[in-house]
SEDO-588471 format. One record per residue (C-alpha): x, y, z. Coordinates in nm, 2 decimals. Layout:
<pts>
{{X Y Z}}
...
</pts>
This chain:
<pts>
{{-0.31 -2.34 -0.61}}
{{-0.56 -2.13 -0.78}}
{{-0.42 -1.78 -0.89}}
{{-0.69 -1.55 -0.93}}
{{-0.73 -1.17 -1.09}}
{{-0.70 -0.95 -0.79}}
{{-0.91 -0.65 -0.68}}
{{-0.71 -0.32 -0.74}}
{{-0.96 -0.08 -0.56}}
{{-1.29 -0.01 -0.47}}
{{-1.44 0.06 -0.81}}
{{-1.25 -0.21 -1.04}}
{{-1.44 -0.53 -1.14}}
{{-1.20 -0.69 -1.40}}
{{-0.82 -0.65 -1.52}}
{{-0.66 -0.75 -1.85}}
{{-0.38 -0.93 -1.88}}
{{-0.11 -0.70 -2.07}}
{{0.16 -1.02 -2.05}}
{{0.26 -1.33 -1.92}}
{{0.65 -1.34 -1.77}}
{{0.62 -1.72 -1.71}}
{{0.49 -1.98 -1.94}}
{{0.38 -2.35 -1.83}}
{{0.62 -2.56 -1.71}}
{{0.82 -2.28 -1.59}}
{{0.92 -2.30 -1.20}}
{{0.87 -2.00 -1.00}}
{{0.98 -1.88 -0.69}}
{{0.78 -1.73 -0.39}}
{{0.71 -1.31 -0.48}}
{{0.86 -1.40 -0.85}}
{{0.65 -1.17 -1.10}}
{{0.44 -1.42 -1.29}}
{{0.22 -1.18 -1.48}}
{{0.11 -0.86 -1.54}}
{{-0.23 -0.70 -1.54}}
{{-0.42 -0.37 -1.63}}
{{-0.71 -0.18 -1.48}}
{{-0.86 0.19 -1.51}}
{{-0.69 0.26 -1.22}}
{{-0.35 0.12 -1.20}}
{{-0.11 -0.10 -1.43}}
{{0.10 -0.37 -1.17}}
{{0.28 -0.70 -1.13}}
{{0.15 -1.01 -1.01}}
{{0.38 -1.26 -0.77}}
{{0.38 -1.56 -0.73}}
{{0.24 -1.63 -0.36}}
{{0.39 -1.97 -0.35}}
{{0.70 -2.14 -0.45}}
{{0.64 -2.43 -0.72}}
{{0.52 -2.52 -1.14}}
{{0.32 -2.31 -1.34}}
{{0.11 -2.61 -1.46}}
{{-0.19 -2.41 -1.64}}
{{-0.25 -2.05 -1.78}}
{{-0.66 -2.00 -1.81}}
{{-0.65 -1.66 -1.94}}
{{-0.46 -1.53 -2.23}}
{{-0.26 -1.20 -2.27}}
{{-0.50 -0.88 -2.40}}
{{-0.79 -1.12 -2.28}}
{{-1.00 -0.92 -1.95}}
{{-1.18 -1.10 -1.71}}
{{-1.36 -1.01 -1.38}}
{{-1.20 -0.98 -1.07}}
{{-1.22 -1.31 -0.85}}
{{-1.17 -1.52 -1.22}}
{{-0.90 -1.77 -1.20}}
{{-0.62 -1.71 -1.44}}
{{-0.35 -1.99 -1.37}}
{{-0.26 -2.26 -1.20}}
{{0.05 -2.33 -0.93}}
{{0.19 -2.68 -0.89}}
{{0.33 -2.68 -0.52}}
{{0.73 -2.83 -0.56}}
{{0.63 -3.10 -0.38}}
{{0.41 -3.21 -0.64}}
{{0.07 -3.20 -0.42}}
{{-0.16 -2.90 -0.62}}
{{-0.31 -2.69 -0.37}}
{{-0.67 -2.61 -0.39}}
{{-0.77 -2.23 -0.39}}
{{-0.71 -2.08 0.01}}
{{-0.63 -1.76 -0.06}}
{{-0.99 -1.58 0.04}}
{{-1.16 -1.30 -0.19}}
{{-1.03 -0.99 -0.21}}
{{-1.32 -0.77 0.01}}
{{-1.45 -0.45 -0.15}}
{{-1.34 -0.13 0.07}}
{{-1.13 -0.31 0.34}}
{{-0.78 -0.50 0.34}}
{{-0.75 -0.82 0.39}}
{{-0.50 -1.01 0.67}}
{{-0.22 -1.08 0.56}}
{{0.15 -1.16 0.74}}
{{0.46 -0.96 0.71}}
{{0.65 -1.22 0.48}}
{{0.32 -1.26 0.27}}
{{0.32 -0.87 0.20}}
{{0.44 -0.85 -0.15}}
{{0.65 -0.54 -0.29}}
{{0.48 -0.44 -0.58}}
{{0.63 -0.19 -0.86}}
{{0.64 0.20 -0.72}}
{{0.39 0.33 -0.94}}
{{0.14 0.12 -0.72}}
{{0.11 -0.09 -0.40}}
{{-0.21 -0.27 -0.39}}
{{-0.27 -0.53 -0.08}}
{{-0.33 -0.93 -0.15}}
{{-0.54 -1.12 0.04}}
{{-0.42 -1.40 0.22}}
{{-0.41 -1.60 0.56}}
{{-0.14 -1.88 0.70}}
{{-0.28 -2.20 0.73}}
{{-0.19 -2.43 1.00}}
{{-0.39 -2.76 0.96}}
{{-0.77 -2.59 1.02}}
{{-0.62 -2.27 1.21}}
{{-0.60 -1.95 1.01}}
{{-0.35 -1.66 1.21}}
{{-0.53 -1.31 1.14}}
{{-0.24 -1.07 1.10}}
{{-0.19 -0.68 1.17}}
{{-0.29 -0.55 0.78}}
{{-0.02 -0.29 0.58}}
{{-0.29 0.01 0.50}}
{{-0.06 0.20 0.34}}
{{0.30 0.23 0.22}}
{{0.46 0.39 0.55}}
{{0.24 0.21 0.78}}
{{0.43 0.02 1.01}}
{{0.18 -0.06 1.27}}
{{-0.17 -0.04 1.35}}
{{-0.41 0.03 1.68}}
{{-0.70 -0.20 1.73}}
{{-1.03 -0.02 1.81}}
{{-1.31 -0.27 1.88}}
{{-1.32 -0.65 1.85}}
{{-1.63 -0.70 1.73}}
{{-1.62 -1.13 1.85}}
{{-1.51 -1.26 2.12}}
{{-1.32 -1.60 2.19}}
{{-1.57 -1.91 2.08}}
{{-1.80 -1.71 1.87}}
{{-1.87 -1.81 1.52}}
{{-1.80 -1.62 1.19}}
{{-1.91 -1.60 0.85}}
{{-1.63 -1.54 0.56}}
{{-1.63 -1.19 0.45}}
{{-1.80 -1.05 0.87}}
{{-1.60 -0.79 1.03}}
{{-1.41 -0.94 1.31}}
{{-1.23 -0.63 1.45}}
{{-1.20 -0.26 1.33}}
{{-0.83 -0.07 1.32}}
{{-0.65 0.27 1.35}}
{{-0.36 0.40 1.18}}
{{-0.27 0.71 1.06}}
{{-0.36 0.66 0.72}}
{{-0.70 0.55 0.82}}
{{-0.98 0.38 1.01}}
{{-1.15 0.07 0.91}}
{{-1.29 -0.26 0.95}}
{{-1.10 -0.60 0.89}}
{{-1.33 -0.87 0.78}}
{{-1.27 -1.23 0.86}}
{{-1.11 -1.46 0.54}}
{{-1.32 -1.77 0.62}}
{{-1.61 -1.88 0.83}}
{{-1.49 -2.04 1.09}}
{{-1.49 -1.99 1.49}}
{{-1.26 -1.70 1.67}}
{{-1.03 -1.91 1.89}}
{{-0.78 -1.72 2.00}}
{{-0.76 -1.32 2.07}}
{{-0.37 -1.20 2.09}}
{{-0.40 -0.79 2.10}}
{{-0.63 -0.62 2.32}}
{{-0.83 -0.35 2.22}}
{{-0.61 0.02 2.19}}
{{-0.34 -0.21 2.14}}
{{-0.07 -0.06 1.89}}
{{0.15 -0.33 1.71}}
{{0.33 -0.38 1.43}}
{{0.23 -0.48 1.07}}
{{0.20 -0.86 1.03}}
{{0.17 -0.94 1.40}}
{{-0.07 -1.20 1.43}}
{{-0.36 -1.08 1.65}}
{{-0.60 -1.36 1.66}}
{{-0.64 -1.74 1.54}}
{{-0.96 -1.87 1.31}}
{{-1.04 -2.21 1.37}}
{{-1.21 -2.26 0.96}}
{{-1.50 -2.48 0.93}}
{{-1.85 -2.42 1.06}}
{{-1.81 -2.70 1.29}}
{{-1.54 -2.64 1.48}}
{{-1.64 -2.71 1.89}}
{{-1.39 -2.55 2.13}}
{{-1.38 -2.83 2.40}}
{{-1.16 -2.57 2.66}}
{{-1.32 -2.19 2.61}}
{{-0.97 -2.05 2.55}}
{{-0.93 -1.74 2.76}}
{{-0.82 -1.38 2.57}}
{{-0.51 -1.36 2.83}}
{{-0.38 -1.73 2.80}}
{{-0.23 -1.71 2.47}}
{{-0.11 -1.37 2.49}}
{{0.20 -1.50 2.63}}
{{0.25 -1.71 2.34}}
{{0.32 -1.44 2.16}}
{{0.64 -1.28 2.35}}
{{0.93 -1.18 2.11}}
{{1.29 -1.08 2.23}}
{{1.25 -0.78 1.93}}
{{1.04 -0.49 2.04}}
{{0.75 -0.38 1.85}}
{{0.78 0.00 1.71}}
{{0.78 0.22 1.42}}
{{1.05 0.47 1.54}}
{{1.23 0.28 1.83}}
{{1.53 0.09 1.69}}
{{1.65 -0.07 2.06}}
{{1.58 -0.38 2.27}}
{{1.47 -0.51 2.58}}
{{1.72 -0.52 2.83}}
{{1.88 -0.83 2.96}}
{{1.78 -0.72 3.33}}
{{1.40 -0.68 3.18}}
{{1.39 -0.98 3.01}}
{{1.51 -1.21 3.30}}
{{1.25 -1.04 3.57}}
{{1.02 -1.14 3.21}}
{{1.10 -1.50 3.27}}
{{0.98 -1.47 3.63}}
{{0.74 -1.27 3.60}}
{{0.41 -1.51 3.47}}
{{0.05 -1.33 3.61}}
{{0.13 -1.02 3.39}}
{{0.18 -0.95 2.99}}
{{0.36 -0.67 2.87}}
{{0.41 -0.60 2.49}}
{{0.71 -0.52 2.29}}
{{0.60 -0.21 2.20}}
{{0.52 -0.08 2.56}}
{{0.87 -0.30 2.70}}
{{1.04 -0.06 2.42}}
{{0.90 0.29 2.51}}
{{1.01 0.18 2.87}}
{{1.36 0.12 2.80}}
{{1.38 0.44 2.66}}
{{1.28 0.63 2.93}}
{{1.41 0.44 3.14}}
{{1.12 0.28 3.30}}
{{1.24 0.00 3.57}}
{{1.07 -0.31 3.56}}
{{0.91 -0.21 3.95}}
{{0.76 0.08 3.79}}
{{0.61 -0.10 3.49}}
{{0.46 -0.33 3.76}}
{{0.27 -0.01 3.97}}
{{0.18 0.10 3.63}}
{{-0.24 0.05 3.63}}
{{-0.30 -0.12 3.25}}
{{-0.66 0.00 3.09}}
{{-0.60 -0.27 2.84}}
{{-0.75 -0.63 2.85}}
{{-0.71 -0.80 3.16}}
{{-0.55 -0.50 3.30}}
{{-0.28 -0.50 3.05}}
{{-0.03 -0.17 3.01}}
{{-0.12 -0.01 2.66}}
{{0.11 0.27 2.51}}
{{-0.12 0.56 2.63}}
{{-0.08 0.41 2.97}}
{{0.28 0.39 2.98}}
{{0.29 0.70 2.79}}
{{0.04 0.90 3.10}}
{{0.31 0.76 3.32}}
{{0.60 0.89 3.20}}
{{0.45 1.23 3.16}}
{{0.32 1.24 3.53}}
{{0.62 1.10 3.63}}
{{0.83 1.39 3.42}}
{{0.62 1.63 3.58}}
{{0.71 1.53 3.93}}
{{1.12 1.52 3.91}}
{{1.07 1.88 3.75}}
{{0.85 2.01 4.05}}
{{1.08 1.79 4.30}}
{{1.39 1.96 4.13}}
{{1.20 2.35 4.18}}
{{1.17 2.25 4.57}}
{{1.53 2.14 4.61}}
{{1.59 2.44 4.43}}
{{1.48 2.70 4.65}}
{{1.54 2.52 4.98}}
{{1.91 2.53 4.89}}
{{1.91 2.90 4.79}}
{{2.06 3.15 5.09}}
{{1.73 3.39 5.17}}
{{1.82 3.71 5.01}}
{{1.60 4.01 4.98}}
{{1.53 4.09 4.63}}
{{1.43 4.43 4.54}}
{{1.27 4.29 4.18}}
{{1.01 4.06 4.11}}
{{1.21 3.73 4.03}}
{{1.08 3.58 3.69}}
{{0.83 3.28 3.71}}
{{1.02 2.95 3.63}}
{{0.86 2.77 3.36}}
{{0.66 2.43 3.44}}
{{0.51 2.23 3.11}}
{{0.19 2.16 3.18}}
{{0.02 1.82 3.16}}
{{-0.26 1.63 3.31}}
{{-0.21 1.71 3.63}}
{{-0.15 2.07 3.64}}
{{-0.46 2.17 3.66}}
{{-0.78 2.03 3.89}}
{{-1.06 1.90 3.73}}
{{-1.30 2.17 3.75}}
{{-1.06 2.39 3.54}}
{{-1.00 2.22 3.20}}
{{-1.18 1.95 3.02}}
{{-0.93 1.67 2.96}}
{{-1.02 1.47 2.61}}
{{-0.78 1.16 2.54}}
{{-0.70 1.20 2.15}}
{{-0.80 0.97 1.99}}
{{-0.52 0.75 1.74}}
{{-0.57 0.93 1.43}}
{{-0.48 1.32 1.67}}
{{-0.21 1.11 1.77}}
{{-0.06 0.97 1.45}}
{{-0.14 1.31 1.30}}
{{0.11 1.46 1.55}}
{{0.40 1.17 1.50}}
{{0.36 1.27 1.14}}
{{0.42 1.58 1.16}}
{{0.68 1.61 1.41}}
{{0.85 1.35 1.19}}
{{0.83 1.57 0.89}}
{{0.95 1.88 1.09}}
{{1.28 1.67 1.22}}
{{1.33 1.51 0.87}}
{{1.27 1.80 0.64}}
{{1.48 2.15 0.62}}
{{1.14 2.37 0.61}}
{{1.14 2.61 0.34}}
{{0.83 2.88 0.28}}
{{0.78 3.05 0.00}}
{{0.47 3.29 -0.15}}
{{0.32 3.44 -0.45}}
{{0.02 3.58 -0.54}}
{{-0.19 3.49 -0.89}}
{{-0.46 3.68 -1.05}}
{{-0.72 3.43 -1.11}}
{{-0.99 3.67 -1.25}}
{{-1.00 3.49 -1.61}}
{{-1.10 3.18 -1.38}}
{{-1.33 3.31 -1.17}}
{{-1.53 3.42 -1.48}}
{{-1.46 3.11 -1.66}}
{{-1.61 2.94 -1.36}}
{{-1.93 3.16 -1.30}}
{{-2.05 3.13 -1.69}}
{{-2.01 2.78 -1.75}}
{{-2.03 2.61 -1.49}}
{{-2.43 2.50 -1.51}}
{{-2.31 2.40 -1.86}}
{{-2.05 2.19 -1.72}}
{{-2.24 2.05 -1.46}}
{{-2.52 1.92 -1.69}}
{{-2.29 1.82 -1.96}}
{{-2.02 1.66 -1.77}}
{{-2.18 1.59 -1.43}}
{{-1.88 1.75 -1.29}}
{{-1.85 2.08 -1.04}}
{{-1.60 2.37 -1.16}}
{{-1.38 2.51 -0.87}}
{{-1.08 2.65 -0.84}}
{{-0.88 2.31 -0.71}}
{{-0.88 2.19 -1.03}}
{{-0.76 2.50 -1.22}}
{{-0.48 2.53 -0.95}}
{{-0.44 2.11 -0.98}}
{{-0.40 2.13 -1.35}}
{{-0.12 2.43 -1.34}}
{{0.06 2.21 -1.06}}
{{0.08 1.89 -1.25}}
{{0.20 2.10 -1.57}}
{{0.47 2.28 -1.31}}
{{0.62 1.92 -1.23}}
{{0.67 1.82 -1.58}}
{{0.85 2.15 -1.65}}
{{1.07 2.12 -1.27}}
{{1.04 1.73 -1.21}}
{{1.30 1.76 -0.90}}
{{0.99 1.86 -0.74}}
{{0.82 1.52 -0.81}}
{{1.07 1.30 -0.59}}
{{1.17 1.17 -0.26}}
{{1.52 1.13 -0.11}}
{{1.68 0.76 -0.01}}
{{1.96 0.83 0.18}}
{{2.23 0.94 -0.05}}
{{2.01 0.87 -0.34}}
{{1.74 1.10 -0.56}}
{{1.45 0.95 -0.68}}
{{1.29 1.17 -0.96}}
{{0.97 1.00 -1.02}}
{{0.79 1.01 -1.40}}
{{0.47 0.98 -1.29}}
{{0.24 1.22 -1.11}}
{{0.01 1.15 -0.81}}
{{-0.11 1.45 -0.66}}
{{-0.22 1.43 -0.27}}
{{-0.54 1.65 -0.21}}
{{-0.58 1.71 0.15}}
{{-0.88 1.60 0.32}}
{{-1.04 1.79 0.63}}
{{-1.26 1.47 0.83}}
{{-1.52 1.61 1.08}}
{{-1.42 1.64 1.33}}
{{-1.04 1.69 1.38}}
{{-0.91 1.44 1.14}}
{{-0.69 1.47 0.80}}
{{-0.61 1.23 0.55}}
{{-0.44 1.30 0.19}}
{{-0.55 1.05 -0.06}}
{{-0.38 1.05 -0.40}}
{{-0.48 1.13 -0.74}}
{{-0.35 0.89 -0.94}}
{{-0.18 0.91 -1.32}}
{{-0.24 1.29 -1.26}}
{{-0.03 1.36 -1.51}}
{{-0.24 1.20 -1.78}}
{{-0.55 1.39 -1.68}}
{{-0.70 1.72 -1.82}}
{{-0.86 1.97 -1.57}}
{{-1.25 1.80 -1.61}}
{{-1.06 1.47 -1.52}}
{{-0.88 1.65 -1.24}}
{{-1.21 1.82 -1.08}}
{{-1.35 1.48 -1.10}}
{{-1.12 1.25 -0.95}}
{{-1.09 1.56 -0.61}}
{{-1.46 1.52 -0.58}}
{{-1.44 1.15 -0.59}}
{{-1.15 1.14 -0.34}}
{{-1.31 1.42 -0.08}}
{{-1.63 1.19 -0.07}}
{{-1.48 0.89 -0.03}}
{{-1.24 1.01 0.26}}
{{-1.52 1.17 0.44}}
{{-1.71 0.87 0.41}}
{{-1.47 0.62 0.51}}
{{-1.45 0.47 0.16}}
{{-1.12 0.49 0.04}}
{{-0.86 0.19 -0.02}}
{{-0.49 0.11 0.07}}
{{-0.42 0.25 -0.28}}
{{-0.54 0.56 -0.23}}
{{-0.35 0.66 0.00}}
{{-0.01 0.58 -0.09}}
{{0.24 0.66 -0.31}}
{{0.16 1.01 -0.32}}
{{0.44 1.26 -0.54}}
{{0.30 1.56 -0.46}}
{{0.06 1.73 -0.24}}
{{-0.22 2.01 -0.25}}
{{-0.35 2.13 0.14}}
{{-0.64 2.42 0.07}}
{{-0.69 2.59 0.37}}
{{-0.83 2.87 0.16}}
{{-1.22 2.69 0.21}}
{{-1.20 2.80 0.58}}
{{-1.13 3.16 0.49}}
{{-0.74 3.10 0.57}}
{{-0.59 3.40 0.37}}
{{-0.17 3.24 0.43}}
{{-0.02 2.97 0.59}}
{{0.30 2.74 0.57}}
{{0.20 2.36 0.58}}
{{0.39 2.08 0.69}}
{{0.57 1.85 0.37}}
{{0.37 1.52 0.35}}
{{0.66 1.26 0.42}}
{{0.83 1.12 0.17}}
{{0.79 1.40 -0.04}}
{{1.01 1.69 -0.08}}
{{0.73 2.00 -0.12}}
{{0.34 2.06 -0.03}}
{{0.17 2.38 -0.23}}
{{-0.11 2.54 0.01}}
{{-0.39 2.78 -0.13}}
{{-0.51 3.05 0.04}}
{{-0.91 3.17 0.00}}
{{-1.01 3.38 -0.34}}
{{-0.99 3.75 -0.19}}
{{-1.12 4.09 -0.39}}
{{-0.84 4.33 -0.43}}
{{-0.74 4.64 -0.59}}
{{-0.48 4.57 -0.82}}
{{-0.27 4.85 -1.01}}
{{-0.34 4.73 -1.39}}
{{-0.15 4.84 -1.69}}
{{-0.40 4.93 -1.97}}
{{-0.30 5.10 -2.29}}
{{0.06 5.24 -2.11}}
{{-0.18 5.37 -1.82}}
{{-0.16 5.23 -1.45}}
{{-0.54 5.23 -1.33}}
{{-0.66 5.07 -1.01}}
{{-0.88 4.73 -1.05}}
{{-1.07 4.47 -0.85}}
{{-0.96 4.15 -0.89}}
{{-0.98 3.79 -0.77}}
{{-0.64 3.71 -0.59}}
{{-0.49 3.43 -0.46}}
{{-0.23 3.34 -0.22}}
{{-0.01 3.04 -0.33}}
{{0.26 2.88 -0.06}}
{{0.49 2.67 -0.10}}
{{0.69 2.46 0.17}}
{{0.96 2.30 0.04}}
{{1.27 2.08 0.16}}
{{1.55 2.27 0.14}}
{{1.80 1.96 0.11}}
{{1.67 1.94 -0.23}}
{{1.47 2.23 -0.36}}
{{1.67 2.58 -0.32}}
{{1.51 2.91 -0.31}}
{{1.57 2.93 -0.69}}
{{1.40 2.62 -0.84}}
{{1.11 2.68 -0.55}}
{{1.07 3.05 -0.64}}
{{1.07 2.95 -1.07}}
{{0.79 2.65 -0.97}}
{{0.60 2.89 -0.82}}
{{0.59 3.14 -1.12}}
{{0.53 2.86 -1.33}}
{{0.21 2.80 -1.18}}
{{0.14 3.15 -1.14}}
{{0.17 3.23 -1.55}}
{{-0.04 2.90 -1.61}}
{{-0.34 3.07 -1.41}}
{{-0.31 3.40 -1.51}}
{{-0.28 3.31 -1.90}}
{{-0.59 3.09 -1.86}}
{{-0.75 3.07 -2.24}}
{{-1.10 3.01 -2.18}}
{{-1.14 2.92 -2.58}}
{{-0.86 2.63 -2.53}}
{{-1.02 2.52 -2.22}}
{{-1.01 2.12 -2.24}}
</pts>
């Protein structure tokens, strides 16, 4: 088998090798580190994707190569070496891979390997990880259909999580045999969701229909990133019965807990393939259905009530509203759409994880603002680079987290995990109701020109659909500025797993009472508001209240002659 240097984002074309950690002749196990590599983005560990012999090393430590260059060579135990059938790593989009292929790299970085399970000239396409807590994935378009023919490297389908949108090319040319997941389909990383017959000769002598296999696919485990039941024994045996209709895990889970019968599932009307129940149907259901017990339960109510006169108004009882409260000539009704909706899981997560703490000061940025307005043609010429504030305010966080690192972890249980290196999240506004924090990464190691950079990069490769798996996980720290809409104050939500987000508030002109020469005198100056949220199982009021200061001297004692 053919081990290649793999692509570590967008913009890398080669990796050196910084050491070898098995030699030839050496056996290695499946997801054993065999080597290490280096790029200008990330440092990681390769594994091994098979078990057998390392019979050849190609490429020697401190040598660099291109990405796609073959760099070893696996023996397979059984003796047999297996030619290269791992496909190339595609630029901008992850490749298919299954759950057990998905390989846990070291915590400073998570990159995603291509591969595809062979069985004899059948490839299974799998539900791709886009992120590090991305359990599952909605499927948007199919972009072939059963019997139509693909060239290696052609989008196939196009995906939704709540990380990000994107399109999943296919690993080999081949034909498209088998479709498993319908279209708004939500299932779980590494669920296979179509077949690849490889070859570009493959005949299909019976067109297989999209419903026919789906039933091959039936698991007793439920499908679901927050549900940690299973079907019911009463389900699953009206299941066995039950043959002209597919339900999937995930929708067989959100009905066992709310209670959903079996006879109800069946009345439910699916706007999934073949009629198939999707999670927004089931979900429509049980919101309709909630909203006719509680108008049921106000009826009974009254009817039992003994008529007495009142002599006060009685107060209205409250009715949550939902689709059907109003008619359709009063309200617009716009589905959301998967990234509103994993946008709202997140943060009701992050509420009911995190003990929301809010804190605010306010910094003098005047010295900055100057900075900013005299050089920042010179800059812009000389270092192709645009001044702003976010990377002023960037440059005092990252130095705030070195002084206070407890703010640079996450929590495991029990267990604090203090992280030594620094990527900073920059929030990312997408047109037109979308958000998405990619991560800067090996912040700490950059100066503010690096800094302003690397949030320019990032804001135009999220709003044009460019960023990778990388760059959106692992995040330490993040940065929301709700100060470009003219927001004066808020209190964001934590980004999950971390334990503290800073928001910025908009640049205002204020009077100021100024100390000059023992003298208070009135000034204008450029102030702005600094939040930060903070989880209160971990950071107190103290160390949030002394991170916040920190940042606030490192702005206001801005030295425009040690400006780096």
């Amino acid at each position: 088998m053919d081990i290649i240097m793999p692509k570590m984002g967008e913009s890398v074309n080669e990796g050196t090798i910084i050491k070898w950690h098995k030699k030839v002749g050496d056996k290695v196990k499946r997801d054993e580190i065999i080597f290490e590599i280096s790029t200008d983005k990330v440092d990681t560990e390769i594994p091994a994707p098979e078990d057998g012999v390392l019979s050849e090393i190609l490429v020697n430590e401190g040598e660099t190569v291109e990405v796609g260059t073959v760099v070893a060579r696996l023996q397979t135990e059984g003796g047999e070496v297996v030619q290269k059938t791992e496909p190339k790593i595609v630029e901008e989009v992850p490749p298919v891979q299954k759950v057990e292929e998905v390989v846990e790299q070291k915590v400073e970085s998570q990159s995603v390997t291509s591969s595809a399970t062979s069985n004899g000239n059948i490839i299974e396409i799998a539900m791709p990880k886009m992120g590090e807590s991305v359990m599952e994935g909605t499927i948007i378009k199919w972009h072939k259909k059963v019997g139509d023919k693909v060239k290696k490297d052609e989008t196939i389908f196009e995906i939704s999580t709540d990380k990000v949108d994107t399109e999943i090319p296919s690993p080999e040319e081949g034909t498209l045999v088998e479709i498993l997941v319908g279209e708004q389909e939500t299932v779980e990383v590494g669920t296979i969701v179509a077949k690849l017959a490889v070859g570009s000769d493959v005949v299909i002598s019976k067109p297989v229909t999209e419903k026919e296999p789906v039933t091959e696919v039936r698991r007793e485990e439920p499908v679901s990133m927050h549900d940690n039941f299973s079907v019911t024994e009463n389900i699953r045996e009206e299941l066995k019965t039950e043959s002209d209709r597919f339900y999937s895990p995930l929708v067989l889970s959100i009905a066992e807990k709310e209670n959903v019968s079996f006879d109800e599932l069946r009345k439910i009307s699916g706007s999934g393939i073949d009629g198939r129940v999707t999670k927004k149907d089931i979900l429509a259901y049980i919101e309709q259905r909630k909203s006719k017990t509680t108008k049921t339960q106000e009826v009974v109510s009254q009817t039992s009530q003994p008529q007495i006169t009142k002599t006060a108004a009685p107060a209205p009882s409250f009715v949550p509203e939902t689709s059907s409260t109003y008619s359709s000539s009063d309200v617009i009704k716009i589905p959301m759409d998967n990234i509103r909706m994993k946008i709202m899981e997140h943060m009701v997560h992050s509420r009911d994880t995190s003990v929301h703490v809010t804190s605010m000061i306010e910094a003098d940025i005047t010295l900055i603002h100057n900075f900013i307005n005299q050089k920042k043609d010179e800059y812009l010429q000389k270092e192709n680079v645009k001044l702003t504030y976010m990377a002023f305010i960037a440059d005092a966080v990252v130095k705030s987290l070195k002084k206070y690192p407890l703010l640079n972890s996450t929590i495991d249980g029990n267990t604090i995990l203090q992280k030594k290196f620094i990527n900073l999240g920059i929030a990312v506004a997408i047109e037109p109701t979308g958000l998405i924090v990619p991560n800067i990464k090996g912040a700490g190691e950059r100066n503010t020109i690096g800094l302003a950079k690397a949030i320019a990069d990032l804001a135009n490769r999220a709003r044009t659909k460019k960023l990778t798996p990388d760059d959106i996980s692992n995040g330490t720290f993040t940065i929301t500025n709700y100060g470009v809409f003219g927001t004066i104050f808020g209190t964001p939500i934590i980004n999950q797993p971390e334990v503290a987000i800073l928001g910025v508030g908009t640049v205002q002109k204020k009077p100021v009472v100024v100390e000059v020469n023992g003298l208070d005198s009135i000034a204008v100056r450029h102030i702005v508001a600094l939040t930060l949220s903070h989880d209160h199982r971990l950071i107190d009021g103290m160390l949030g209240g002394l991170f916040l200061k920190s940042i606030k001297d490192i702005l206001e004692n801005f030295d425009p002659e040690n400006f780096n």
